[in-house]
C-alpha positions in Angstrom: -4.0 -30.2 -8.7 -5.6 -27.8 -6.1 -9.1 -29.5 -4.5 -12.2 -28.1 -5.1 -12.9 -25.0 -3.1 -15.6 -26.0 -1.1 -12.7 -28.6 0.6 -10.5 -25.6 0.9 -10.6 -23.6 4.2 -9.1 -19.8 3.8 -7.9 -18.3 7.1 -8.1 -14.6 6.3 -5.8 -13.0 9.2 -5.5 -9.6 9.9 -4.8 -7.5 13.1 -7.4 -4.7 14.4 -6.9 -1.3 13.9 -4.4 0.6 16.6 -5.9 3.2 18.9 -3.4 6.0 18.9 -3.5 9.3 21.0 -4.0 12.5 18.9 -0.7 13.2 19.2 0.9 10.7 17.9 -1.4 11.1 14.5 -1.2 14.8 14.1 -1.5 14.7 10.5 -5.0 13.2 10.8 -7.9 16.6 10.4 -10.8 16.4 12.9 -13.2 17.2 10.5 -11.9 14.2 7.8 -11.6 11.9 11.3 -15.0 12.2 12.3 -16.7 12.1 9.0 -14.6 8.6 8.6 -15.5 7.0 11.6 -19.4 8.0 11.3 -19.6 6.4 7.7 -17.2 3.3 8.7 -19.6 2.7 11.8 -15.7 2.3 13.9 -16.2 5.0 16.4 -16.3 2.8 19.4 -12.4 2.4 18.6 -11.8 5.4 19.9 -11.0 9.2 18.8 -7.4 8.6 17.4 -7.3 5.6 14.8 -5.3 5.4 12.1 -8.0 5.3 9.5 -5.3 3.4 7.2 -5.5 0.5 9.8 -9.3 0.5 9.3 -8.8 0.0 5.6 -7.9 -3.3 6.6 -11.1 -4.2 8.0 -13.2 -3.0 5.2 -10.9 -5.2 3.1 -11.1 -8.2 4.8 -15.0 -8.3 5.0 -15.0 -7.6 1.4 -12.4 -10.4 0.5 -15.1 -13.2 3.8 -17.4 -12.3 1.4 -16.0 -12.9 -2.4 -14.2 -16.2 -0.6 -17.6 -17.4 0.3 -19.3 -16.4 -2.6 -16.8 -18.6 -4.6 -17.4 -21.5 -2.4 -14.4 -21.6 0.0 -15.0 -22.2 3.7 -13.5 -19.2 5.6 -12.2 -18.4 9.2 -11.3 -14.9 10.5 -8.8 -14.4 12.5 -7.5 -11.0 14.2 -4.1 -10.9 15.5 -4.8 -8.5 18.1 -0.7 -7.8 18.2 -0.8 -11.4 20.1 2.0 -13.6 18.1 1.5 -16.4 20.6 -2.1 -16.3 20.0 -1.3 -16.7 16.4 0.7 -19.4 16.5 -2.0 -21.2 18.8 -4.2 -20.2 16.2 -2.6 -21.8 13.3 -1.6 -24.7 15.1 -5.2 -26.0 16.3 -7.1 -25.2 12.9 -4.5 -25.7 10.3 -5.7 -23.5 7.3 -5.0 -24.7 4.0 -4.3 -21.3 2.8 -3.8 -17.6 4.5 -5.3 -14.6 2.9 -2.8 -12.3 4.6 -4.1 -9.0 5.8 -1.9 -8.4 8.5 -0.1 -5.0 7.9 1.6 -4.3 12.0 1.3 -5.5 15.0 1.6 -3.8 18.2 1.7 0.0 16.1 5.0 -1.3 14.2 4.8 -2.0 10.5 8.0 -3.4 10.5 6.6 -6.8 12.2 4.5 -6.9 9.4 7.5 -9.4 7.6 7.9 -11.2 10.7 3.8 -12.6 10.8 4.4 -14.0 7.2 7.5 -15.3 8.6 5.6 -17.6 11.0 3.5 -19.0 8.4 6.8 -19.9 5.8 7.9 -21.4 9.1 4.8 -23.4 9.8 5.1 -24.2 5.8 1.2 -22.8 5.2 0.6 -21.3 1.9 0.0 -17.4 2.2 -1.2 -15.4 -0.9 0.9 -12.3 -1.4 4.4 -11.6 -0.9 6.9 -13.1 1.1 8.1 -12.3 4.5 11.7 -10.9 2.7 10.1 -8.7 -0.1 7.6 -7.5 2.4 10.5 -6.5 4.9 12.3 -5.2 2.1 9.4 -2.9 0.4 9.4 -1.5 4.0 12.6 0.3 3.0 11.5 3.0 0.8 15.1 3.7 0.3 16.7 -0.1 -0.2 13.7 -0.2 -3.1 15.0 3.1 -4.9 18.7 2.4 -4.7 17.5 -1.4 -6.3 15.5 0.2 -9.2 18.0 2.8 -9.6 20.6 -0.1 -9.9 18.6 -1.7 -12.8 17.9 1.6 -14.5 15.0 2.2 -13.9 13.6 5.7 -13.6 12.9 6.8 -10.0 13.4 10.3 -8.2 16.5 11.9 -6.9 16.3 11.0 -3.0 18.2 11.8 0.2 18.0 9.7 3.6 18.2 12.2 6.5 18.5 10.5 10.0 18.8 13.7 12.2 18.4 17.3 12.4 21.0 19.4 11.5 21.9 18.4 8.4 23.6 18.9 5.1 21.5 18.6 1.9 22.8 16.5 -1.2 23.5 19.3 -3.8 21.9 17.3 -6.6 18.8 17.2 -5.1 16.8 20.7 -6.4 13.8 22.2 -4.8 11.0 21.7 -4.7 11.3 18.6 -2.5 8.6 15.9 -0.7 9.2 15.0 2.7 7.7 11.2 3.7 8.7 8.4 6.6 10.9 6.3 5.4 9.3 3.0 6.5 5.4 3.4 6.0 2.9 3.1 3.5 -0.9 4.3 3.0 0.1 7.5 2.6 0.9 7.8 6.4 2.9 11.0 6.8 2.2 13.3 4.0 0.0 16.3 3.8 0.0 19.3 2.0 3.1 20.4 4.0 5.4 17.5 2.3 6.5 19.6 -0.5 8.5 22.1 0.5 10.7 24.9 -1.5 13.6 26.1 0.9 15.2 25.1 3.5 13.4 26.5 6.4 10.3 24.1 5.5 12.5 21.2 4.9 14.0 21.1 8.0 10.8 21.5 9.9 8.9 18.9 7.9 12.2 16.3 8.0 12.1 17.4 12.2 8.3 16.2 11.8 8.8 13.0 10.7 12.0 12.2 13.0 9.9 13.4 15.9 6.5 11.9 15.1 7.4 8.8 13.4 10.6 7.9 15.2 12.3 6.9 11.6 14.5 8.4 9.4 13.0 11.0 6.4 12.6 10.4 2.9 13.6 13.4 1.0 13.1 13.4 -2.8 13.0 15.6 -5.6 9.0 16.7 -6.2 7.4 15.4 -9.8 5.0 17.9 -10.6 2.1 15.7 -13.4 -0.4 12.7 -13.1 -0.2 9.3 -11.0 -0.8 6.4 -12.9 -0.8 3.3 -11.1 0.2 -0.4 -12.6 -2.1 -3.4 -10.7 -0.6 -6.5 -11.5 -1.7 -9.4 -11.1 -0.4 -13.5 -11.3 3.3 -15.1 -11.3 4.1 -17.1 -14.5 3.1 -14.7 -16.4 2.2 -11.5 -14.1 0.1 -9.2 -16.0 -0.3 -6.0 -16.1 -4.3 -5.0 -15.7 -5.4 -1.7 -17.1 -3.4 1.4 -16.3 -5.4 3.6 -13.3 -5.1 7.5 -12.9 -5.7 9.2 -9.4 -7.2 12.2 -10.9 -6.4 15.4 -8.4 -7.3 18.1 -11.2 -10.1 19.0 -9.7 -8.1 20.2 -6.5 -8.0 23.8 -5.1 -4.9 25.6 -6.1 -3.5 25.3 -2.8 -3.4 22.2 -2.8 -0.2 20.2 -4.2 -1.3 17.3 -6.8 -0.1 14.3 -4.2 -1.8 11.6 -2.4 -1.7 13.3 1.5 -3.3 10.7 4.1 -6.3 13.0 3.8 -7.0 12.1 0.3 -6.5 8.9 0.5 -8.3 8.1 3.8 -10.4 11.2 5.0 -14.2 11.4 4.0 -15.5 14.8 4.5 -11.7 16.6 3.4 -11.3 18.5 0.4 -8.4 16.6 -0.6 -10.4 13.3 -0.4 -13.5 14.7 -2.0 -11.5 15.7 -5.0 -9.2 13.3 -5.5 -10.5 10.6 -7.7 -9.7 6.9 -8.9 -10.6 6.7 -13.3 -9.4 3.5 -15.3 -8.3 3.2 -17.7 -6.4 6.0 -17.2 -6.9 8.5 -20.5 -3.3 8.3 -21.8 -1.6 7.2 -24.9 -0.6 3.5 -26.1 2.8 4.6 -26.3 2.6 5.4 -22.6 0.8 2.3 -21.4 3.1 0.0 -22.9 5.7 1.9 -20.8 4.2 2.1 -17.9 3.8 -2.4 -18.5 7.5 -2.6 -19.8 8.5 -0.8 -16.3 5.9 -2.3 -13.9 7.5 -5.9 -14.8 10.9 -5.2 -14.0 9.9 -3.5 -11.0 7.4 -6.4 -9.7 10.2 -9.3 -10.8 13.1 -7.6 -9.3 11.3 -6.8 -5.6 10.7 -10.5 -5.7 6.2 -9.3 -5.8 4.0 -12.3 -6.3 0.6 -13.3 -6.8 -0.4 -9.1 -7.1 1.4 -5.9 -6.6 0.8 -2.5 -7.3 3.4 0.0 -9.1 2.8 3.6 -8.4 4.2 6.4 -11.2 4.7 10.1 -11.9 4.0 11.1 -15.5 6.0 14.3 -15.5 4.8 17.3 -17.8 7.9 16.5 -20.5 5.8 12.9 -20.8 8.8 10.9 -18.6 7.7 8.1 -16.5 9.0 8.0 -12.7 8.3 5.1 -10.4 7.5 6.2 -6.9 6.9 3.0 -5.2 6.3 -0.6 -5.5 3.7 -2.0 -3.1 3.6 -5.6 -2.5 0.5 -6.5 -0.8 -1.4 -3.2 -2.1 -5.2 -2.4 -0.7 -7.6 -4.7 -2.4 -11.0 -3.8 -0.8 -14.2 -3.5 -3.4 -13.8 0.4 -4.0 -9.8 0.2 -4.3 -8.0 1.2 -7.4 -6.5 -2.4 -7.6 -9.9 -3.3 -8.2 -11.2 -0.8 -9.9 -8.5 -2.0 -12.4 -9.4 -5.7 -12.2 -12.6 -4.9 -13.5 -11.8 -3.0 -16.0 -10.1 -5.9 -17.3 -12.4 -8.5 -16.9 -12.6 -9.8 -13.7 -15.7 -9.5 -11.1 -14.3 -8.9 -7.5 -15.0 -12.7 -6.8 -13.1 -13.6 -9.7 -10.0 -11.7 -8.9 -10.5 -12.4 -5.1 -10.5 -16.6 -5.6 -7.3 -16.1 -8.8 -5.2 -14.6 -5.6 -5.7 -17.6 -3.2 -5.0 -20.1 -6.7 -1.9 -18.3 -7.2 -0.4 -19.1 -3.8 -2.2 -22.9 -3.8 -0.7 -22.8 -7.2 3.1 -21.7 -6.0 2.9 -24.0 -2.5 2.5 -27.1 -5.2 5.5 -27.0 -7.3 
């Protein structure tokens, strides 16, 4: 039985955002840059952050505050790319639960397993997933050759580790370059999608350069992303389906989620790319887009809440792009945008995540 929540103390840990030389984050405008850091009061941090990092602080404050609200004791705690300092940390005050937040450290996503590792080694409760499913959804390419295994429906794709190379003749143009190992949209820009070889080899060179990683080429679904929030363990559910709505774009613009859009205040892309939920799309469609979600959370091993992005193609076909355990949960986010659509205030939603993992920890 999990005590009452005023006895409960939440450590909500999360590591500060990663200055980062311009450079290094070329696909960042100046314009959207500047407009973000004015209106997220961050500019002290310096010229080049990685505005996807800074999503992370808006989020925690959000979740201090619905914690709070809902009468749990909280602590923050920022990594600051200091494991030792962490395990100090969790030694000395002993949380009863973790609200995990912390998406690097030290500019590397891929440690991002390794911090939930230390708490499954300490044996404290964390919300979210765990240290192997969030190592594994790291691997864009390991999670498409899963779901392809269980058939179900994701694009064509191609690995490609070095420049020159030989393209898989059943992949057809046009194609979307991405990193192969990062999320938030970090990346992709308008230049992703390319139509001949001469651009794919330049935006693949890109990504090797810039990202030191391998490239994620797949085929390019032209239609609408629809997004699946799910939320709980035994049963997950599926909360009402969300639409990023990019209609209103300029023509030159392709219909995908660039970091611009999804982080840069003041960009076209961002300014005309738009969260609606439910998403206006048939039943038939919905109960689709739940059937696949399901398979997709169970089989990555998600818990607790997940997200489940899709391509609705212009033939009405459903393809999953990517499963994000751990998704962006702040106030304005599409995760809950969706909660509240079903139901749930952001408190609510907020204190049914730290249940679920009190919930798993006791069985």
């Amino acid at each position: 039985m999990i005590r009452k929540r005023e006895n409960i103390t939440v450590a909500i840990i999360y590591n500060e955002p990663t200055v980062l030389s311009a450079e290094e984050r070329k696909f960042i405008s100046e314009l959207g840059l500047n407009v973000s850091l004015q209106n997220s009061d961050l500019s002290t941090l310096g010229y080049s952050v990685d505005l996807s990092e800074v999503g992370v602080i808006d989020e925690m404050r959000d979740i201090e505050k619905a914690l709070q609200a809902s009468g749990f004791r909280t602590i923050l705690f920022n990594v600051n790319s200091d494991i030792e300092r962490l395990f100090r940390f969790l030694q000395s005050e002993k949380p009863d639960v973790i609200f995990n937040l912390c998406e690097s450290i030290g500019n590397e996503s891929m440690h991002e397993m390794h911090v939930a590792g230390i708490y499954e080694l300490l044996h404290i409760p964390y919300t979210g997933a765990s240290a192997f499913t969030l190592g594994l959804a790291q691997q864009k390419a390991r999670v498409k050759e899963i779901l392809i295994y269980h058939n179900l429906p994701t694009p064509k794709f191609q690995i490609i580790d070095f420049v020159p190379f030989a393209l898989d003749d059943k992949l057809t143009y046009p194609l979307i370059v991405k990193p192969s190992r990062e999320d938030a949209s970090v990346g992709i820009s308008n230049n992703s999608v390319v139509y001949n070889l001469e651009s794919l080899k330049r935006q693949v060179e890109f990504i090797i350069s810039k990202f030191n990683q391998p490239a994620l080429v797949e085929e390019y679904i032209d239609g609408r992303e629809l997004n699946a929030a799910i939320l709980g363990n035994n049963p997950p559910i599926v909360l009402p389906i969300s639409e990023v709505d990019m209609s209103q774009l300029p023509e030159h613009y392709h219909r995908i989620i660039t970091y611009n859009a999804k982080w840069m205040k003041g960009t076209e892309e961002y300014e005309f790319t738009k969260g609606v939920c439910p998403a206006p799309i048939p039943d038939s469609v919905v109960e689709k887009i739940c059937e696949l979600a399901l398979k997709a959370y169970k089989i990555i091993g998600c818990r607790d809440y997940a997200r489940v992005d899709f391509r609705l193609d212009k033939n009405s076909h459903l393809h999953i792009l990517e499963v994000n355990p751990n998704p962006d949960i702040a106030a304005d986010a599409g995760f809950a945008r969706s909660a509240r659509t079903a139901g749930f205030t952001f408190e609510e939603m907020i204190k049914k995540i730290v249940e679920l993992a009190l919930e798993r920890c006791q069985k």
